[in-house]
N, C-alpha and C positions, 0 to 999 in steps of 0.2 A: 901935198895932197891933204883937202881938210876936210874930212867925208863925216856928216854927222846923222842921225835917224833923219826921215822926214815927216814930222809930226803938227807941222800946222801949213797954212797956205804960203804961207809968207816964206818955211822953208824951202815949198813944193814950188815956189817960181821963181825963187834962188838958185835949187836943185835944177830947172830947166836952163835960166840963163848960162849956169856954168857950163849944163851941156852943150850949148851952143856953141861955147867958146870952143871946147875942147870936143868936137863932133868928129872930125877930121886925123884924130892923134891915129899914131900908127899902135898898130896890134906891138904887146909886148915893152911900149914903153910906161915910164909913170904915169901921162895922161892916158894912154891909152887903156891900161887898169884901172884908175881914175873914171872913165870914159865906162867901163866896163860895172864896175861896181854903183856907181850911179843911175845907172840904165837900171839896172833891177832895184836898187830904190825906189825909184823915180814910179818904175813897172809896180809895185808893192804898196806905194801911196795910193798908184790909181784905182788899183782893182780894191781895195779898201774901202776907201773915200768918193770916189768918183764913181759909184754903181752906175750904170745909163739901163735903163729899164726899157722891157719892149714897147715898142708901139702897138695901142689900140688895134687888133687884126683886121677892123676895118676901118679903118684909118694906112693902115700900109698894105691893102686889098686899093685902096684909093689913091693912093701914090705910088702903086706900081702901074696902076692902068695907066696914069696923068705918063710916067713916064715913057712906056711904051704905045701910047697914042690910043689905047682903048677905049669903048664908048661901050655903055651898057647893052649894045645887043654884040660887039663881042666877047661880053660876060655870058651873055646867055648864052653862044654855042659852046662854053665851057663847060657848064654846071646848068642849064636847062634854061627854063622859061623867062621872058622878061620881068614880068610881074617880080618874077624869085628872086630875081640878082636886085631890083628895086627895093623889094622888102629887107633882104640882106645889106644894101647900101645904108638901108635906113633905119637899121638895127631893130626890127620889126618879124626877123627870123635869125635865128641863129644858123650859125653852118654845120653842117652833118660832115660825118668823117670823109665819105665820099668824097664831097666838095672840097674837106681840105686838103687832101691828098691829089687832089687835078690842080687847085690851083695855087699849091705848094710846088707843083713837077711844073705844071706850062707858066707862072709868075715868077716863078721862084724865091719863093717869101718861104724861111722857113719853119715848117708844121708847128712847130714850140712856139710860133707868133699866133699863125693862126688856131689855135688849141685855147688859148687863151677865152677868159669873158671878157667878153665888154660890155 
């Protein structure tokens, strides 16, 4: 076992290809501690280095519709008027708490995205 920090990229996809190799080890052996101790390196690297930040709230207001086949008037029986859901697609109103709380529960996008400015 040759376990070092993971401090640059080049050790972060070293650190993954070994994972690979040794993915499979049985609980309790070398690899498998190996296997174990790597994994929260690896976990420790990412949440460090690799932040992924939220999406624009409407921008994933618009990729949740795309995904569940939504068209802007069944925006509007969620959250009201056509005009509104228009204006809001086209960042020309903001969203009220109301709104985000319907289309955080019927979307399911959640409130900490859409809370967000854009």
């Amino acid at each position: 076992m040759n376990i070092k920090p993971i401090k640059t990229k080049m050790d972060y996809k070293l650190a993954l290809k070994r994972l690979e190799v040794i993915f499979d080890a049985k609980p309790g052996s070398s690899e498998g501690n190996e296997l174990e101790i790597l994994s929260i390196l690896i976990e420790h690297y990412e949440n460090k280095q690799l932040c992924i930040e939220h999406p624009d709230p409407i921008e994933a207001i618009k990729f949740r519709m795309e995904q569940l086949g939504y068209r802007s008037s069944d925006l509007a029986q969620l959250i009201g008027y056509k005009s509104r859901v228009s204006e809001i697609l086209h960042k020309k109103r903001k969203l009220t708490i109301d709104m985000v709380r319907v289309l955080s529960k019927k979307l399911n996008i959640p409130a900490e995205i859409l809370i967000q400015s854009n």
